[in-house]
Every structure is written in C-alpha cells, then in structure tokens.
C-alpha positions in Angstrom: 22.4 46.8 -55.1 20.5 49.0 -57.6 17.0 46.8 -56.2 18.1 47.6 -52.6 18.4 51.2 -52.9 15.0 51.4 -55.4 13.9 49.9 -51.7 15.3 52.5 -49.6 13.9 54.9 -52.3 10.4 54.1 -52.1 10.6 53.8 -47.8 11.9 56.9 -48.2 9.0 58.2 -50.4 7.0 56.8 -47.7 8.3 58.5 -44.7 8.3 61.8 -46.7 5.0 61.5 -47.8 3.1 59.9 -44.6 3.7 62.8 -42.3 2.5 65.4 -44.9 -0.7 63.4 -45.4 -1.5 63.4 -41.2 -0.8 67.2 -41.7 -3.2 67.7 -44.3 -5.8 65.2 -42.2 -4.9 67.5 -39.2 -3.7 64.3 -37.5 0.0 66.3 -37.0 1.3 69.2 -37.0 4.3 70.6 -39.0 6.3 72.1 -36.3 7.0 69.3 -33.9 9.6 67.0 -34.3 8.2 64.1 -35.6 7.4 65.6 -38.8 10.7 67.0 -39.3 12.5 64.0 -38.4 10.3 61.6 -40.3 10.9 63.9 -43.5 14.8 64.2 -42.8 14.8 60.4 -42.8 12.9 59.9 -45.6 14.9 63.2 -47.7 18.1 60.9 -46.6 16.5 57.5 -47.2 16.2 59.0 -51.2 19.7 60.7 -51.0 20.7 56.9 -51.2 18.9 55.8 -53.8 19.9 58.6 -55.8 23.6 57.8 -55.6 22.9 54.5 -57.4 21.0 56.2 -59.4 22.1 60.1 -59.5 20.0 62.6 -61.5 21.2 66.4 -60.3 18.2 68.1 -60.0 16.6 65.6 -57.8 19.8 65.3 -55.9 19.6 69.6 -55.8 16.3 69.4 -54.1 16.6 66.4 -51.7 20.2 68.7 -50.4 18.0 71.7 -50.2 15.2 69.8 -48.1 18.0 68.5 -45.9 18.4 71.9 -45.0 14.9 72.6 -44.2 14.2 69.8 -42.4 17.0 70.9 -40.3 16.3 73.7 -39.9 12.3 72.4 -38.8 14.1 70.0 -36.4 16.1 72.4 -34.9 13.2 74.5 -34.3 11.1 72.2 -32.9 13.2 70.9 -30.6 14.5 74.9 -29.0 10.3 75.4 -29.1 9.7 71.9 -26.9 12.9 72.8 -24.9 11.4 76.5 -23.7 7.8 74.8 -23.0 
C-alpha cells in the first residue's frame, strides 16, 4: 500500500502544482473554479498519502489548505452563479 499512496502523493503534487504554474504563465486565473478544485483534489490526493505516512506538520497545512481551497471554491462558484 505504502507504493500506492507515494502514487497518489505525487498526482497529488501534480494537481497542486499544475494549476499554480498556468497562474503564474497567466494561462488561469486563481479565482475560477478550476483552480480551486484542481488544488482541493490534489490537497486531498496528499491527505492520503500522508496517512500511510503521517508527519503533523504536513498533515497541519494540507487541513489548513482544505479550508482555503474551500473557501476559493465556494467563491468562485457564488461569483459564476451572479454573472
């Protein structure tokens, strides 16, 4: 199991960091909901991996960006919903 969740790991890695490189290339933006939903995936996606493989102050974070991303999500959906 602990390969399978390194996997999930780095996917997750991946979605967290793909949408914050188009956002630096100006390719998205950070307030639609693709980019919060592709970094709530990925925040989850490592979630996993750390409970094979817990260290608390990586586990304190990803929780924390959970929030956030919610939060983003949330957002960006009530500003798509008024337009």
């Amino acid at each position: 199991m602990a390969k399978f969740s390194n996997i999930i790991g780095f996917l997750g890695d991946f979605f967290i960091l793909l949408p914050f490189f188009l956002l630096l290339c100006k390719k998205m933006k950070a307030t639609t909901i693709a980019y919060s939903l592709l970094n709530l995936i990925g925040i989850l996606m490592l979630l996993f991996s750390l409970y094979f493989a817990f260290n608390l102050s990586a586990a304190i974070i990803q929780i924390s960006w959970v929030f956030i991303s919610l939060y983003g999500l949330i957002r960006a959906i009530k500003e798509k919903a008024s337009t």
